[in-house]
N, C-alpha and C positions, 0 to 999 in steps of 0.2 A: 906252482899252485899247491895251496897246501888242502888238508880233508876238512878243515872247519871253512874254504872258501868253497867248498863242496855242498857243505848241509851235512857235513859226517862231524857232528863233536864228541860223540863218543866211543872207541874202539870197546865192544866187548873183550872181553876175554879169549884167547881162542883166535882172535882176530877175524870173525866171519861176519861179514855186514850182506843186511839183507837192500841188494840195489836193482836199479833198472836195468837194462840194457847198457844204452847212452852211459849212466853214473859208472857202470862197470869199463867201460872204454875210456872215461875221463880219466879213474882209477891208475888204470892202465899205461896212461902218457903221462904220470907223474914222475917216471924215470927211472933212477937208480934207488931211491926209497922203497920202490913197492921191487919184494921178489917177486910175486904172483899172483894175478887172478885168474884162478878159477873157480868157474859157473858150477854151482849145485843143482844137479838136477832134482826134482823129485821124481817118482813114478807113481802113475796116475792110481787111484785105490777104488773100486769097485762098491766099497763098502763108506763112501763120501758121493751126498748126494749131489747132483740127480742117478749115482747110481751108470752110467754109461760112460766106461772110460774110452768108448767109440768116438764120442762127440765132445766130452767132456774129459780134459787131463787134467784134474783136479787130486789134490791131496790133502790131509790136515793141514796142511806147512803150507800150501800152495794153491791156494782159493780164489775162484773167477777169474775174468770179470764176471759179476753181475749185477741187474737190476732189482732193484727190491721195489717192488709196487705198493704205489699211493693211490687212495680212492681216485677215483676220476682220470687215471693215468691210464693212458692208451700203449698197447706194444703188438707188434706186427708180431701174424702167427706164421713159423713155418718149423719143418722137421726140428731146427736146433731148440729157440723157444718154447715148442711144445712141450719138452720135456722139464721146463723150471717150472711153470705154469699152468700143465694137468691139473694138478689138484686143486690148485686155487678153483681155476673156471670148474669144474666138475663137482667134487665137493665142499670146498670152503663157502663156496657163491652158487651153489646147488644148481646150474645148468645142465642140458641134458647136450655132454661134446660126443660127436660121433668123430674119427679119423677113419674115411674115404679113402686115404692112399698119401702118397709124399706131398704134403705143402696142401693135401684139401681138409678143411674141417668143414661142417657142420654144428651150429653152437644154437639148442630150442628150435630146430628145423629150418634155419637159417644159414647157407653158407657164410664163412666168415674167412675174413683175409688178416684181420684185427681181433683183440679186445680190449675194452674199458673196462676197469678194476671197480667193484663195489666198494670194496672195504678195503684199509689201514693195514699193509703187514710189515712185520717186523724179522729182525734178524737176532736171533738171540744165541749169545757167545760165553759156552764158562769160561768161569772163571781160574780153572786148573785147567788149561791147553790142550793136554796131549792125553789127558784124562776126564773130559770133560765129554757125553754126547747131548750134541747141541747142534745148532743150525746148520751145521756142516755135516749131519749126516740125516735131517729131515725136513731140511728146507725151511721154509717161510713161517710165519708163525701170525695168524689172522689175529687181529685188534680183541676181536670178541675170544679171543681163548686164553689172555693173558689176564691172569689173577692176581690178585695185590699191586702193590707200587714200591717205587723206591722210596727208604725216609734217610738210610746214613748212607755217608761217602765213607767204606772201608778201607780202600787203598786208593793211593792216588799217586803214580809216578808221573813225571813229567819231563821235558828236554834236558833237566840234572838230576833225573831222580827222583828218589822218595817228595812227595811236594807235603813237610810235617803240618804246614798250616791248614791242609785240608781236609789229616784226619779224624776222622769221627765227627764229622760236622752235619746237621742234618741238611735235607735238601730242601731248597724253598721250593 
């Protein structure tokens, strides 16, 4: 088996591919071609939100899972979701949440086991990675606080690369 019957067509540099579990195992049984994999760990950062590397092992490099909420979208509340989701229910969507104790909320005097999303949020990612702070260290980004629009495609790489046809093209 070869790494293009994988979904790997292209070896960085370095030879460090970022895979799954499973991909890393496939890797693995290709034999005498591969000397090695190994697993890159990250360590989880304090300073990438939500901020608790107690419940959350998260890094710049090593982000979620998680769910980004759409209006009308429902998601069970307890200790772990609480914490992606504070501020949304509390100030984005100005409810009044009380946290009771492990897994109990109170949400406008109401116990709640759930909530439904008012509003549109987004994940906003720079564009310089490892110098960028962006959603990875403040979380969600409400519909109503995003200003301007996109009009050009600046860069645009693809499964080979640079993709030249698309740039500087505006967006429809």
């Amino acid at each position: 088996m070869r790494l293009e019957e994988l979904g790997i067509d292209d070896v960085p540099a370095g030879n460090v591919l970022n895979m799954t579990p499973s991909e890393s195992k496939a890797v693995e049984n290709l034999g005498e071609a591969v000397t090695a994999v190994t697993p890159y760990t990250y360590e989880p950062n304090n300073d990438v939100w939500p901020h608790d590397t107690s419940k959350f092992h998260y890094s710049i490099d090593n982000f979620g899972p998680i769910y980004i909420p759409k209006k009308g979208a429902t998601v069970q509340l307890d200790s772990n979701s609480i914490e992606l989701y504070r501020r949304i229910i509390a100030v984005y969507e100005g409810n009044k949440l009380e946290e009771k104790g492990p897994n109990q909320f109170v949400i406008n005097g109401q116990p709640a086991t759930s909530y439904t999303f008012k509003m549109d949020y987004y994940w906003m990612m720079g564009d310089n990675r490892h110098r960028s702070l962006d959603s990875r260290f403040w979380g969600f980004v409400p519909e109503d606080h995003i200003v301007g629009k996109a009009w050009m495609i600046w860069m645009s790489y693809g499964k080979n690369g640079i993709r030249w046809s698309r740039l500087f093209r505006t967006i429809k």
